[in-house]
N, C-alpha and C positions, 0 to 999 in steps of 0.2 A: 504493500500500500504506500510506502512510503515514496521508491521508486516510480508509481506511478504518479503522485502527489507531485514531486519533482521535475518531472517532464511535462506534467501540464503547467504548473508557476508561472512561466515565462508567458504565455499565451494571455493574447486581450480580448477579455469576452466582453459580451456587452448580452442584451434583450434580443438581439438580433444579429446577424453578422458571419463573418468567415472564422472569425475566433471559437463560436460557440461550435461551428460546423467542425472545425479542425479538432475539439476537444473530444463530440462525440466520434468520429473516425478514429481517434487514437482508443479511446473505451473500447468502438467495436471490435478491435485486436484481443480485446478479454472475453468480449461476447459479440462474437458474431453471430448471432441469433437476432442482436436488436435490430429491428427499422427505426431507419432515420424519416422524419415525414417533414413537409415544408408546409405552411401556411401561408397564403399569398398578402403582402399589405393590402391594409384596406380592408381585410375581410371582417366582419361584424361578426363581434363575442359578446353576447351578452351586452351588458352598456358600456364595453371597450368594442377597440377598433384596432386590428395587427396596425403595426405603425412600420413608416418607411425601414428598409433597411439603413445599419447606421458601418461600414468599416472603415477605420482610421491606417495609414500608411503612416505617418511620422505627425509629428507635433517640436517646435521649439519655439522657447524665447530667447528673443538674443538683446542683450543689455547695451546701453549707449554708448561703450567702449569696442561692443563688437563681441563681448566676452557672451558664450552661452548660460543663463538663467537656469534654464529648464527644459529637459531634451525627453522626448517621450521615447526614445531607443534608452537610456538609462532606466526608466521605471515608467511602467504603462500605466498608473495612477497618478503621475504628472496632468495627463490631460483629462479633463470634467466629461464622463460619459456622454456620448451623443454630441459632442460640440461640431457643432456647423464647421464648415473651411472656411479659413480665414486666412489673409495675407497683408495685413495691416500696421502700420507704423503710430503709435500715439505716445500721449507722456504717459509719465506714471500717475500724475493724479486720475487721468482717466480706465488707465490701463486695472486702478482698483479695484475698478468693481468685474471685473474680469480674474482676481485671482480670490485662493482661498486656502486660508490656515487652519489652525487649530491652535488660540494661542494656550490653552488648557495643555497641551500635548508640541511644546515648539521644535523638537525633534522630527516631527513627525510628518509623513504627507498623506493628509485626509484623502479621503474615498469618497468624491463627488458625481454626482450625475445631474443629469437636464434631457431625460427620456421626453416629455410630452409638451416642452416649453422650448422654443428653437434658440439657441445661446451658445456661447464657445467659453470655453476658460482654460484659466493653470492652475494646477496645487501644486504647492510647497511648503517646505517647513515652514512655523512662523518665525521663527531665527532668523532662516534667511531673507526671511520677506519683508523683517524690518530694518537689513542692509539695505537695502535697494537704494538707489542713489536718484535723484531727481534728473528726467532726460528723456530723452522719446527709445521706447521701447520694439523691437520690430517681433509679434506676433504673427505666425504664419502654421498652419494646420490644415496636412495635406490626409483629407478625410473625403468621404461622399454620406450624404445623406439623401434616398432615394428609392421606390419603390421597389421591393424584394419578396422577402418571406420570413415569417418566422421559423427558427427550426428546435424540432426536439425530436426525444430515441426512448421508443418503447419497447418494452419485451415482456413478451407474455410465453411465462412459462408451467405448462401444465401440470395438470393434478389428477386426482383420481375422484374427485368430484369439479362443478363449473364454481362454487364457492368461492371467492376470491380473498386475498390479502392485498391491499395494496401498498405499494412504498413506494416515493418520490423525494425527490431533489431536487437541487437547482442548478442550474451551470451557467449563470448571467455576470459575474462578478469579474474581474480582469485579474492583478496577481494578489488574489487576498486568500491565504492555506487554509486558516479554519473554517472560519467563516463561510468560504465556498468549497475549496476543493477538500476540505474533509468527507465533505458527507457524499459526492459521487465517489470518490474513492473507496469508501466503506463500502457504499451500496455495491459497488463492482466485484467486492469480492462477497459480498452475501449474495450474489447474485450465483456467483461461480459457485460457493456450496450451493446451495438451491439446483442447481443444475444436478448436484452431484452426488444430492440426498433423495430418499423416498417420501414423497410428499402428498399428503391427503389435498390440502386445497391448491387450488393453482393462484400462482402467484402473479402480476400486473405489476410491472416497475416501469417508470419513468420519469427521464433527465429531460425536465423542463427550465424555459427563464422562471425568474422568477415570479412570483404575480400574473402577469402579461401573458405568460405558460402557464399557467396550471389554471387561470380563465379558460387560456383555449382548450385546452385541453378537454374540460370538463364540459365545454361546450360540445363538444364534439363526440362526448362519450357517460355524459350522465347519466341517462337511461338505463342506459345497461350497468354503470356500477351501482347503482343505487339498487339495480336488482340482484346483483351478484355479491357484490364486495361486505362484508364479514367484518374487518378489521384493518385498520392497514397506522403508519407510519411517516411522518414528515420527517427527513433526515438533513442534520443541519449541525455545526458547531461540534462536530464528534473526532477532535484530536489533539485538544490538550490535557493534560494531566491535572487541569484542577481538579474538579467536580464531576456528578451525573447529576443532571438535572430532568426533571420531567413537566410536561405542559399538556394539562387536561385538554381531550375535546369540550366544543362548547356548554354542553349539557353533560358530562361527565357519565362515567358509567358504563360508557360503550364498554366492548369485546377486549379492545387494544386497550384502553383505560384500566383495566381491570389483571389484563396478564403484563402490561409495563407497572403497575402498582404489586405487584406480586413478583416480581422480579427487583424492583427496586428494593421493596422493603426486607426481603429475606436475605440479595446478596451483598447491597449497598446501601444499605442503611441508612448512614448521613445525606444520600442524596435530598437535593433542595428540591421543593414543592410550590409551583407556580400557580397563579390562576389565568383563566382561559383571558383578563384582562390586560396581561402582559404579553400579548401575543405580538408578532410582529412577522412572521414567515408564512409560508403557505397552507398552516392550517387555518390562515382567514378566509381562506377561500372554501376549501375543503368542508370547514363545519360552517358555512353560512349558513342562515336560515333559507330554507328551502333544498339545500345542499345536502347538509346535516348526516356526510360520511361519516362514520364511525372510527375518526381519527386522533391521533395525538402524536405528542414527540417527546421521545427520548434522545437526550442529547448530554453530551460534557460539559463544561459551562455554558450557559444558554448563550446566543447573540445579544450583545450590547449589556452585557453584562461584567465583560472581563476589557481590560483598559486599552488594548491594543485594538478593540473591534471597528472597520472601517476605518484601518489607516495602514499605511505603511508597515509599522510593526508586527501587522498580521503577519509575518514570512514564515519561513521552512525553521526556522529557532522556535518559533512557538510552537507547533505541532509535534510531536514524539512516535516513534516508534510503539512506545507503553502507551501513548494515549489513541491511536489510532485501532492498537490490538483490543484495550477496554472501548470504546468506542463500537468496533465490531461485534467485542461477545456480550456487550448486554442486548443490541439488536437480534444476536442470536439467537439467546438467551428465551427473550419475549416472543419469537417463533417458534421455539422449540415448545414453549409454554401452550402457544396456540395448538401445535399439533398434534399434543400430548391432550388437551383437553377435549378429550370425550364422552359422552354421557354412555353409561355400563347403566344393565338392569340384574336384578337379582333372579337366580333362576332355580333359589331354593327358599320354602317359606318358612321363616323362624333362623334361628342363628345354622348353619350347615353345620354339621358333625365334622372338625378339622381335625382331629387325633386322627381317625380312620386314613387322613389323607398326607400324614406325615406334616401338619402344618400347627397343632396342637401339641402342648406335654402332654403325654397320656398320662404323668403323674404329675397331680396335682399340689404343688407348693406354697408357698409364700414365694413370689420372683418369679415363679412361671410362668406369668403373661404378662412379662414387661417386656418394653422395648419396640422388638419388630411385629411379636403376637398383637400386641395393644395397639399400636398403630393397625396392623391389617384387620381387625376387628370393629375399630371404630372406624374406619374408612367402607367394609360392610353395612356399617349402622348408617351409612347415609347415601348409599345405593340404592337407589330406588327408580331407575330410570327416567328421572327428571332430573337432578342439579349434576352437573356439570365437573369434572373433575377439577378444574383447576377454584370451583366455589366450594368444594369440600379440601382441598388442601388448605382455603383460607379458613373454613370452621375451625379444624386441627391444627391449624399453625402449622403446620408441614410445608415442606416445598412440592411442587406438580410433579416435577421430576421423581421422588420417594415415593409419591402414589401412585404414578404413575407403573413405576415398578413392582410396585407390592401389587397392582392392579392386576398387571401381566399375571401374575402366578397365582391369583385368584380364577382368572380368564381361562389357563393354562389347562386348571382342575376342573373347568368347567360348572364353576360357583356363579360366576355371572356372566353374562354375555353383552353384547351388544346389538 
């Protein structure tokens, strides 16, 4: 993950563009199964509209000595998303409202955009931006802004029912690690187990922009998840080593609400607990009202939470090896939770005769139904073909995985069935 985290950094994504195109063809080297599909500008989503394509070739400022300011072949967050082409001379009191700091963070170069408002800029640090010396500045940003496509990569990989999980990302962001390229990273290789394991439901992934993606997206395929999809996943912020954090669907409760809260609280305990009013990524779109997926996210420290978010700082330092491997196994995790969660019926009336079946002490002690007997007993006691595995591991404080297993060898004996 890391490796592949690395090779995309350098790449300028935007909402739209050759940069996002370039990311998913390098993905589809992992998974060549996904389609890539293009949306045309202009085309009407819901109460947005695809908007022009936007690809930038170079960007610089150059200062009234001649000397360069700000070169967008040094760092692709130098230039403000979506900036129009420009090749202009002015001073610097003008040239102000065309640049942007962060004097909170003067190190640092903010992560600016201007998607839906037609405008050109630079970021830099604020340090450098209160050198600047009085003089006419020569701005020049050899870009197009002009009718295109939007593009994203879906894959749909099958199960042994139409049932779905879905999981989603984004790939709009230019060189920011956590923040963007953590979480297709992750997904890519859950993707690849997925491929690689035995799966009851089928699974629906896609690397959408952000917002503007998963509008379209949904435009184009709500029906059918709203009939199908089950549970699914917003993946975002999953590679550094601070925290896990988790963000309710809007109505809380759902499927994935339930086995990412069950996976939190048994493996990661201290993880932070958000509400649906802190939301800021794609599951605004996902739980809207009328929408109202059965979505949430599990994530490392959440977006705009940790001090480098939308700036510069975001780089390959921040993101870890440790944090991307934790980052994968608790989305694992919460899959395997799903898959393991099945409703079992009893198929004997009254407690079953287990000594007979080598699963009882036939000598009756003090200590002889502790432990593994007392868990598979009281996990019998709430077999009933209605609740759900993974809601009887929350009655017992157990994890789904332990019942899961104790289940097996219940199943095995032919105590209960399915």
């Amino acid at each position: 993950m890391m490796d592949l985290l690395t090779r995309l950094f350098p790449i300028c994504r935007s909402i739209t563009g050759d940069g996002t195109r370039l990311t998913l063809s390098v993905l589809r080297e992992s998974l060549p199964g996904m389609t890539v599909r293009e949306v045309p500008s202009g085309t009407k989503v819901f109460d947005w509209t695809v908007p022009d394509e936007w690809n930038a070739r170079g960007a610089r400022l150059t200062g009234p000595d001649g000397q360069t300011v700000v070169d967008f072949a040094d760092n692709n967050l130098h230039l403000v998303g979506y900036s129009t082409p420009c090749d202009v001379v002015l001073p610097l009191e003008d040239l102000q409202e065309h640049l942007y700091s962060r004097p909170d963070m003067p190190d640092a170069i903010p992560f600016v955009t201007s998607y839906y408002c037609r405008h050109w800029g630079f970021c830099l640090p604020h340090s450098q931006r209160e050198k600047l010396r009085p003089g006419n500045y020569h701005a020049k940003i050899d870009a197009t802004l002009a009718p295109g496509s939007l593009t994203y990569g879906e894959l749909i990989i099958p199960g042994r029912t139409e049932e779905e999980i879905f999981l989603s990302t984004y790939i709009c962001h230019p060189s920011l690690a956590n923040n963007e390229l953590s979480g297709p990273v992750v997904l890519t290789e859950l993707a690849k187990w997925l491929l690689a394991a035995p799966r009851r439901y089928t699974y629906r992934i896609v690397f959408v922009p952000e917002t503007i993606g998963s509008i379209t997206y949904l435009s184009r395929n709500l029906r059918e998840m709203k009939a199908r999809v089950v549970a699914g996943f917003n993946l975002s912020c999953m590679g550094d080593d601070r925290a896990y954090s988790y963000m309710p669907s809007r109505k809380g409760g759902t499927l994935a609400d339930r086995a990412a809260l069950h996976i939190l609280t048994r493996f990661y305990p201290n993880f932070i607990r958000y509400s649906f009013l802190d939301r800021q990524s794609d599951e605004r779109q996902y739980c809207s009202p009328g929408v109202d997926l059965p979505l949430c996210s599990v994530m490392r420290t959440k977006y705009s939470c940790y001090p480098e978010y939308h700036t510069s700082l975001d780089n390959l330092d921040l993101v870890s090896e440790s944090g991307l491997r934790g980052g994968f196994t608790v989305l694992r995790q919460c899959l395997e939770a799903l898959e393991a969660n099945v409703v079992y019926s009893p198929k004997i009336l009254c407690e079953p005769q287990m000594g007979k079946r080598g699963l009882y002490a036939n000598l009756s002690t003090v200590g002889s139904t502790d432990g593994c007997v007392t868990n598979m007993m009281n996990l019998l006691a709430y077999i009933d073909g209605e609740t759900s595995l993974l809601d009887i591991a929350d009655i017992l404080g157990l994890d789904v995985f332990l019942c899961a297993r104790l289940a097996k060898i219940l199943f095995d004996h032919e105590i209960i069935g399915l």
